[in-house]
N, C-alpha and C positions, 0 to 999 in steps of 0.2 A: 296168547301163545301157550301151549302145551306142552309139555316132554315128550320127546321123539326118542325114544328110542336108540333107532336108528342114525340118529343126526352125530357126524362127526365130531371128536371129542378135538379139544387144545392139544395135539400131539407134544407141543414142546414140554407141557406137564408145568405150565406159566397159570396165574391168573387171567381167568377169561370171565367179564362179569354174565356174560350170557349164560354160562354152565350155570352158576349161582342163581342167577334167575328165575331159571326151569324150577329149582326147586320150591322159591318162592312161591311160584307160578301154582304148581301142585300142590302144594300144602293149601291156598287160599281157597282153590278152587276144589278141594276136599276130593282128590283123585286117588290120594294113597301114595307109595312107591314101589307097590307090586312090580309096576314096567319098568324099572330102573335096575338094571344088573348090579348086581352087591360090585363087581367090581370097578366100576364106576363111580356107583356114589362112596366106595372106600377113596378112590382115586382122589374126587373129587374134594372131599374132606379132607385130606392131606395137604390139597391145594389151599383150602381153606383155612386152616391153622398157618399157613403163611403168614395171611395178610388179613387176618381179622384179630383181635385184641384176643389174649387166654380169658380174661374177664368175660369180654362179649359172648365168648364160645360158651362158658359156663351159665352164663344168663340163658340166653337161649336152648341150653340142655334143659335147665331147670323148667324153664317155662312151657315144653313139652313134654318132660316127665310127671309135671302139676295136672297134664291135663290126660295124662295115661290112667288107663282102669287098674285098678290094684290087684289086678291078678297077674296082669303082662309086668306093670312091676315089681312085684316080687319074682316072677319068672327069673327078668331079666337080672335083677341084684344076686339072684342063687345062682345065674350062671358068670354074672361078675366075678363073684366070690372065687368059685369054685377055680373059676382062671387065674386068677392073682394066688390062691393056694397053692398051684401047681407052679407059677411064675414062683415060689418062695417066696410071694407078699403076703402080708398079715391082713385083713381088713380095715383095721385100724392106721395101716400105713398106707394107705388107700384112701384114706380121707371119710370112712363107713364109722358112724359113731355108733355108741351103743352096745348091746353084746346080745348074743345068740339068743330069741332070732331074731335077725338085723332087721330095722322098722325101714321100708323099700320106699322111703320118703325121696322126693324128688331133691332134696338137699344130698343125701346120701348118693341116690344115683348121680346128681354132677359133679359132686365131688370124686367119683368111682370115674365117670366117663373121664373129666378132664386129668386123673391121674395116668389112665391109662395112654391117654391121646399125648401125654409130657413123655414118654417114653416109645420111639420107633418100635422097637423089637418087640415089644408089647402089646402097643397098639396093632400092629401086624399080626400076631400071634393070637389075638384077642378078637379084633374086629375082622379084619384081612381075610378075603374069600378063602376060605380051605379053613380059617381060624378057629377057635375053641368056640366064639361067639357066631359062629357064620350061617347065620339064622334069618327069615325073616324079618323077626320081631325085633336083632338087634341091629338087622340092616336099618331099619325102619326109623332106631334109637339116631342112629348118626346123620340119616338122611333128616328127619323130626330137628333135630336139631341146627343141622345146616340149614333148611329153612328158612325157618326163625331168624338166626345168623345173617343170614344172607340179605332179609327182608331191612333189619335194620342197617346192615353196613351198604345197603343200595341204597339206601334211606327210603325204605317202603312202609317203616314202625315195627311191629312185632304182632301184628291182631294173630289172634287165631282164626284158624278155616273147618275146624270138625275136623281135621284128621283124623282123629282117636275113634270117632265112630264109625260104625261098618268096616270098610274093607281100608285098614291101616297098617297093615305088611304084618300084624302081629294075627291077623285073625280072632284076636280073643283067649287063641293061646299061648300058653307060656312054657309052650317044650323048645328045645334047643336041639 
């Protein structure tokens, strides 16, 4: 089974594990999330942080930003940053260790994703279609990670599917 696009979403805005699936689903079979509307898998991921553990979530960040090319993440960590600055967060309160310039390690980025995801206004603000982040590559970051997410709380494990190569919602680049 594939992602459709098209296929009607959970309107009630409930846990559906078929949403979560598709993600699954795409990641294994190395499709990308090009076809998936940022508003959707934002949606989607909000549903997620419901009813998956903050740990889980952060493991599975981690474990798709280990396997991101170091040029989308440092992209993405500068436009982390650059959001949480303007949010009046520090980096450091962000869970970004280290000092200027910040090493775009996959520890740092989940710690950055899962801070911003513990705050609505933020995470909206940040990730959320129209958002400071409302990008491909950071679409890619939440979808990448819901995945992964999704694979183990289905109980599918966590393999990787190549996402990261070829066509991976980031392109290779790391503009915003």
């Amino acid at each position: 089974m594939s992602y459709n696009p098209n296929q009607q979403n959970n309107q009630q805005g409930g846990f559906n594990p078929q949403n979560f699936q598709q993600y699954a689903n795409a990641y294994d079979q190395g499709q990308g999330f090009d076809n998936m509307s940022h508003q959707d898998v934002y949606n989607h991921y909000q549903q997620a942080t419901q009813q998956i553990p903050p740990q889980q979530m952060y493991d599975a960040h981690q474990q798709y930003y280990q396997q991101m090319p170091q040029p989308q993440r440092q992209g993405l960590l500068g436009g982390l940053i650059s959001a949480f600055q303007n949010h009046g967060v520090s980096p450091q309160q962000a869970g970004i260790q280290g000092n200027q310039p910040y090493d775009p390690s996959a520890q740092n980025l989940a710690n950055a994703t899962q801070y911003a995801t513990q705050k609505p206004d933020m995470m909206s603000g940040i990730f959320g279609p129209g958002g400071a982040l409302s990008s491909p590559l950071a679409k890619a970051a939440l979808a990448g990670g819901l995945a992964i997410a999704a694979k183990q709380f289905l109980g599918g494990g966590g393999g990787l599917g190549g996402m990261l190569g070829g066509n991976s919602g980031g392109g290779g680049s790391s503009s915003f």
